[in-house]
N, C-alpha and C positions, 0 to 999 in steps of 0.2 A: 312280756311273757313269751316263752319261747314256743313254736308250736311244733305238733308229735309228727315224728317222722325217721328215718333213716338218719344217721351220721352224715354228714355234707360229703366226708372223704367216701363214703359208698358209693356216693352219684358222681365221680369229678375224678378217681381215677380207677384204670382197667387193668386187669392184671397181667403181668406179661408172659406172653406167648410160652406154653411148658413144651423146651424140646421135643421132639420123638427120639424115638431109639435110632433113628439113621442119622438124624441131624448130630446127636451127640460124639458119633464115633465117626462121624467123614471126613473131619481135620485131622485127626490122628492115623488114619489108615493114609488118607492122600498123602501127609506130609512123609510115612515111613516109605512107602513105596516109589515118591520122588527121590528121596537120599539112596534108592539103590535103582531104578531103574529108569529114572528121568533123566533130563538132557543135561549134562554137565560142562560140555564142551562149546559151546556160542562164542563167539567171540566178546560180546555185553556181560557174558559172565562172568571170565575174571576181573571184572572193577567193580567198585563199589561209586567209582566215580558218578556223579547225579548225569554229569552232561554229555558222558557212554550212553550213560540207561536213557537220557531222556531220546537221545539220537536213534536209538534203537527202536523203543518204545513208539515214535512216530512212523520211522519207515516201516513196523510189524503192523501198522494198523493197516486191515486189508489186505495184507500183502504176508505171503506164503514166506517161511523162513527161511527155504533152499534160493528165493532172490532175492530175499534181503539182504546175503552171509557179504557178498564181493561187493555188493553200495556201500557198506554198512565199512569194511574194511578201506575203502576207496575215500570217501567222506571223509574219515577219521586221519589219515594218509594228510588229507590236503588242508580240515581244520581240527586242527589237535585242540583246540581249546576255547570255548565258547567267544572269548577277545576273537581269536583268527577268524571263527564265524561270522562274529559281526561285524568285522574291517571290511570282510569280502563283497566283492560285487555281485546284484545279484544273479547276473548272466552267469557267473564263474559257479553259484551254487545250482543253480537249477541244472546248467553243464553236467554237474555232478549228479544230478538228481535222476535224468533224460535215460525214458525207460522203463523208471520205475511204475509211472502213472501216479495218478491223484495229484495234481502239482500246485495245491494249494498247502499241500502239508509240508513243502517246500520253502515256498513263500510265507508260512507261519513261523515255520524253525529257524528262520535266517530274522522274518522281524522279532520275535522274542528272544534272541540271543542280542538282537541289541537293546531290548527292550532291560535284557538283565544287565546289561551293562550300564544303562543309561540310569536303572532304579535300583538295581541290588548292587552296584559297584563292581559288578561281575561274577561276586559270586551266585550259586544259582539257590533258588530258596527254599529251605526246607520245610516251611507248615502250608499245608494242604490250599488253603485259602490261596496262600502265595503263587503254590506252584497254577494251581487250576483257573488265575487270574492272566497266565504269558497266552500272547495268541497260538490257537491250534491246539492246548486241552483241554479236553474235558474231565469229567469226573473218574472216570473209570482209569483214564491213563495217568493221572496225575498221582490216584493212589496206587499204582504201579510202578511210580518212581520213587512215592515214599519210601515205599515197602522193599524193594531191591536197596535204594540208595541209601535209607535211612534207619530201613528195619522198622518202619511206622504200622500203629495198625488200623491199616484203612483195607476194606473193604474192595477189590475190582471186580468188573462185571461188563467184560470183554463178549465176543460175538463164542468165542472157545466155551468161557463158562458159562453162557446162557445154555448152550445145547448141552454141557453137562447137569445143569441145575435142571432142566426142560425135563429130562428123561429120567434122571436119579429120583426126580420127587412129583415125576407126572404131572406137570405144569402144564394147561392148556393154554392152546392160543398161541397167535405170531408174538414171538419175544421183542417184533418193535412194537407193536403195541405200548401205550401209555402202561395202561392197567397191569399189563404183563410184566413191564418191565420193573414198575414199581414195588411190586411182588416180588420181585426177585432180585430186587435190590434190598427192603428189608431179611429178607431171607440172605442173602451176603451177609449183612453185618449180626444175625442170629449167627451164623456156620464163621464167623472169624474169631481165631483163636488167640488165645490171651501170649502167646510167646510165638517164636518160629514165624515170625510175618513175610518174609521174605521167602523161605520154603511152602510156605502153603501156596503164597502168589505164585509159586512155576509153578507149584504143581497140577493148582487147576489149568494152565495153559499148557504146560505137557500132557495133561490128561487129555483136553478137548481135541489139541492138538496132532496127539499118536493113539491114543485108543478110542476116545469116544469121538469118534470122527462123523461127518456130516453122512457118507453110505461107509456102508462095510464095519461098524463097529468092532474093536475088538471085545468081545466081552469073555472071552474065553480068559484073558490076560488082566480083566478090569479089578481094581482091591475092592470094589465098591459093587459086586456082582451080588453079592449075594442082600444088600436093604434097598439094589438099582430097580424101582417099580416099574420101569418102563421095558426091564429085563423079564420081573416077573410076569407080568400081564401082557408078553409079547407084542411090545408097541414100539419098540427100537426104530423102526423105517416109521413111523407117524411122528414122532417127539423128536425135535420140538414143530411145532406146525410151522408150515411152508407159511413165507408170504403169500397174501392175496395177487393170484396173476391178472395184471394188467397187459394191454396188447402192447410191444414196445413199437415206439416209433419209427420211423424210419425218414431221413432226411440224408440231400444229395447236394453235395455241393462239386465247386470245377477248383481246380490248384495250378495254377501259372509256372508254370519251370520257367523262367527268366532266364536265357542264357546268351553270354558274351565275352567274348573274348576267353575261351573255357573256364567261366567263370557260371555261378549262376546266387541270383539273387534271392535271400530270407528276408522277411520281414519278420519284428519283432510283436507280438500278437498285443493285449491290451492285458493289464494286468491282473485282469479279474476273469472267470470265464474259463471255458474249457480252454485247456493249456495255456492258460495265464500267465506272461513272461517271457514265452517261449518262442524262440525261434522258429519259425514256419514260410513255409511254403506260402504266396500271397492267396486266398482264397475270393472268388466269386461266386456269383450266383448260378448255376447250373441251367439257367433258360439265357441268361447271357452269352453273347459272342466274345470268345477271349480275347480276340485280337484288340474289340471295341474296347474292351474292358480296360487293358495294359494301356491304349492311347489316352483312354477316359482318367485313370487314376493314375499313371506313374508320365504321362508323355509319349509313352516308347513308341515306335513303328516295329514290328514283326512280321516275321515270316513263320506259318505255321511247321510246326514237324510232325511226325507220325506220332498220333496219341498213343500212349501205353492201356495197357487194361483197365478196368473198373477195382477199386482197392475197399475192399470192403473191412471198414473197423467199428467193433462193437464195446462202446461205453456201458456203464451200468445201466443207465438210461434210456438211451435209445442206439439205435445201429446209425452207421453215417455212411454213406457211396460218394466216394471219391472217383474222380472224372479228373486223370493226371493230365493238363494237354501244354507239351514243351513248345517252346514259343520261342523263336532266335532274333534279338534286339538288334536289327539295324544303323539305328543310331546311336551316336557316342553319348554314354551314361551323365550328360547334366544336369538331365531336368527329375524333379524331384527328388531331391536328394538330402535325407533327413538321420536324424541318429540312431532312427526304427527301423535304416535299410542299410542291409549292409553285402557285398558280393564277396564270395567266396570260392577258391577253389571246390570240386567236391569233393576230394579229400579233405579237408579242412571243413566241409559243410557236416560231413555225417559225423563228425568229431562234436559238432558245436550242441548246445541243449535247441536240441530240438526235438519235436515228438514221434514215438513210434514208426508211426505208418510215414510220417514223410523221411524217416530213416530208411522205411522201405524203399519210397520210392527213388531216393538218392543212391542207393544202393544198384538199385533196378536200371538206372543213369550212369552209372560208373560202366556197366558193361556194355551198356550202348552206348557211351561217350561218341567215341571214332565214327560210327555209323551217323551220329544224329550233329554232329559240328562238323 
């Protein structure tokens, strides 16, 4: 005998979330005001090619469009086609990369490109699972390549759209946040619309991108001005909330100019770790004596030269103080001599992938050459 109660389907499911009136109409305003006033001219935009957008897609992560345009073009130039990616070496991609920063998104695009070679036969793959399985995507860029490359409709939820979701629908809370971001990922896939997948995906990243910008929003200019909550209850400089500030660190290391025969020496760094792969300057400990140091780990004998200034570079992370001190190698280059060292002119050094600041200071070295050899 059955006992009295509710229908089981009453307890077991919830009904789904009923729009509001801004969630309804914010695909259709964003997508019409992309088709006239968004970015049309990228160089990622005219293809529909997956392995344009995905190349794209990873050097835009973090990284502002005006330096992405001539990587982006340069890259493309030297591997037209995910094969040439993955043939290359990876000195010759990261070379190409050098500059950019983040240089693990480097070393993820060069192994998933062979990864597609070795598992998709080179072609690159189109369901979501597929793509979001290559090293170095995640979720949010992965349906970013659908959606450009394939017209799929997934859902993205970029650092752009967080601060436009953040303020259009007064979301509290740092958007890393777990809770936050979970929120505003079901809220993606409520606000994605059933056609036009690939114009809604630029245009939330045009939007974040050119008006609803991190200061200075445009909202005079915005389609979305008038159901934008964080417009109406003047909260635009609040939304989305800052991360939590921690103190950033600060650490100091010494860099060895190795120099002989007008030559001077890179080491090649370890392949995991800030600037992963890359060419660099040898690095010590900052309470070490260089000279010790060069005898200690490469063999050399030196004669000190005149230290250049303190080079101060700031990761997302923490700040680093560089202590440049050139060092002139007296003896002839035998002893330790490995595939991770290699001497170069310096012209030929500030060419090679290596990072930033010791471009600086190769740079800084070109004009004291004559004075310092």
């Amino acid at each position: 005998m059955q006992g009295i109660g509710m229908p089981e389907s009453v307890h077991t499911l919830s009904p789904e979330p009923v729009p509001s009136d801004s969630e309804v109409s914010f695909a259709s305003k964003l997508i019409s005001w992309q088709k006239r006033y968004g970015r049309h001219d990228l160089p990622w935009q005219q293809t529909r090619d997956p392995y344009a957008v995905w190349v794209s897609e990873i050097m835009l992560q973090q990284t502002q469009v005006a330096a992405v345009i001539g990587y982006y073009q340069r890259f493309m130039q030297s591997f037209p086609t995910i094969a040439s990616l993955a043939m290359a070496t990876q000195d010759d991609v990261m070379q190409h990369w050098s500059g950019l920063g983040y240089y693990s998104r480097a070393r993820n695009l060069h192994k998933a490109a062979q990864q597609v070679m070795e598992v998709h036969g080179g072609v690159f793959p189109q369901t979501l699972e597929a793509i979001q399985a290559l090293p170095g995507i995640g979720r949010s860029t992965a349906s970013a390549i659908a959606s450009f490359a394939f017209e799929a409709p997934h859902p993205i939820l970029d650092g752009n759209v967080k601060r436009v979701f953040a303020r259009h629908f007064a979301i509290e809370g740092w958007p890393g946040l777990p809770r936050v971001e979970q929120q505003m990922w079901a809220l993606a896939e409520r606000l994605q619309p059933a056609q036009e997948h690939g114009p809604y995906a630029q245009a939330l990243m045009d939007m974040g991108a050119t008006l609803c910008t991190r200061s200075r929003p445009r909202c005079d200019a915005c389609p979305l001005q008038t159901t934008c909550l964080a417009y109406r209850e003047g909260r635009t400089r609040e939304l989305p909330a800052s991360k939590p500030r921690k103190a950033i660190p600060e650490k100091s290391t010494t860099m060895l100019i190795l120099l002989h025969d007008n030559q001077v020496m890179l080491e090649k760094r370890p392949g995991s770790g800030i600037w992963g792969g890359l060419w660099s300057l040898p690095e010590v400990d900052s309470t070490l004596d260089a000279q010790q140091a060069a005898v200690e780990r490469y063999g050399f004998q030196t004669q000190k030269l005149p230290p250049f200034g303190t080079l101060t570079h700031v990761f997302s992370h923490f700040k680093l103080h560089i202590l440049p001190q050139p060092l002139a190698v007296e003896a002839a280059l035998t002893a330790n001599q490995t595939p991770d060292i290699q001497w170069l002119t310096l012209e030929a050094a500030v060419q090679a992938g290596i990072p930033a600041p010791v471009r600086v200071l190769l740079e800084q070295l070109r004009w004291q050459q004559t004075a310092l050899l």
